[in-house]
N, C-alpha and C positions, 0 to 999 in steps of 0.2 A: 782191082781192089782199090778204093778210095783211100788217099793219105791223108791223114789228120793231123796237126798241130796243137799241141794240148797246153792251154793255159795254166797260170797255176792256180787260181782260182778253182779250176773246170778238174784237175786232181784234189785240190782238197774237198770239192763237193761228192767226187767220187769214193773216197776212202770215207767220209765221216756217212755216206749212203751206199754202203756197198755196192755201188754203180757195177753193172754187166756190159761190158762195150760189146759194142755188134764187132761183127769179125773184120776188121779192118786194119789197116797198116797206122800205128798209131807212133808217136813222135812227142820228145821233149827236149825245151833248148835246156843250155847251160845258166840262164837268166832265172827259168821256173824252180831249178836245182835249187841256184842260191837261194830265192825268195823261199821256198819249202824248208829250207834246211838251218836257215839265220836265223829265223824266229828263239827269240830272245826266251821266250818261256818255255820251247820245247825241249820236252821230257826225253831220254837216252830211249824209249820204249816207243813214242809217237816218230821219233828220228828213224830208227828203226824201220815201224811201219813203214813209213815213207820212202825209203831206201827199196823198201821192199815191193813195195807197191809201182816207182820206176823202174825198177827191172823187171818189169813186163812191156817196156816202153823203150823206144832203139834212142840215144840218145846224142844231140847235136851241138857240136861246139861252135861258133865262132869260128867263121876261116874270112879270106880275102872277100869274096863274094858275099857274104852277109855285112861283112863291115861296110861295103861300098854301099846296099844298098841303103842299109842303117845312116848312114850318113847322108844320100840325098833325103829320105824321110824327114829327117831331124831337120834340112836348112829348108824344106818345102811346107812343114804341118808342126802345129804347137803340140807334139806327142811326146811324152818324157821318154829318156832315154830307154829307160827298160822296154818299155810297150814298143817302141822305133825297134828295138833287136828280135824282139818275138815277133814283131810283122817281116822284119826282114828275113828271118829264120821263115817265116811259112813262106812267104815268098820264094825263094832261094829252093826251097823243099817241094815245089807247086803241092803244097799241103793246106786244107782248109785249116784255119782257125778256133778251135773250139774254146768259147770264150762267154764268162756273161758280165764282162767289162764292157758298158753302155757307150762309153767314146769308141770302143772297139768294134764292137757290134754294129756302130752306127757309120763307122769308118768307111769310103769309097776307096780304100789305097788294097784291101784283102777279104777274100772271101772267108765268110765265118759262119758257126754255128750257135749254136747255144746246148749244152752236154745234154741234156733232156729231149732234143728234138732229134738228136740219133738212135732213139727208141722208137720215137714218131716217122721214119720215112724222111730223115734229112730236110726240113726245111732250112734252106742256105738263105744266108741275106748276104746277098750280093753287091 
């Protein structure tokens, strides 16, 4: 079964389009939590959702090994720090990226998808 790495992007596209994931082992860091759950304008009811909608999803903190990778990322490539944790979190996870962040996507440091194209038969950019 394929591991995935889920953007946060690639979940709020999911929850606002009732997205059907194929059956696969699917993942979220601690980086996609905050960005989902900070949001300045959201509603006790959309938080909720949210909550609700990552627990279907096994979820990854932060340990030694992502921090080290996170860190050569950051002094090798101009990638902001959140984005360096979510690569290094798939990394670390050998989990593709599903993502439709265009620096991401277009990135050679992690294999990625785009959430749409695991309907299609995985086309990966590699």
């Amino acid at each position: 079964m394929k591991k995935y790495l889920l953007d946060t992007n690639s979940i709020i596209y999911a929850i606002s389009n009732s997205f059907v994931f194929p059956q696969h082992q699917y993942y979220f860091s601690i980086i996609t939590e905050i960005e989902l759950l900070s949001f300045s304008k959201l509603t006790n009811e959309d938080s909720d959702l949210i909550k609700l909608a990552l627990s279907n999803f096994e979820f990854i903190n932060i340990n030694d090994g992502i921090k080290d990778i996170t860190i050569k990322i950051r002094k090798n490539n101009k990638i902001k720090l959140p984005d360096s944790i979510i690569i290094a979190t798939s990394l670390q996870e050998d989990a593709i990226l599903v993502t439709s962040d265009k620096q991401l996507l277009n990135s050679d440091l992690v294999n990625t998808i785009e959430l749409k194209d695991l309907k299609n038969g995985d086309k990966l950019y590699v």
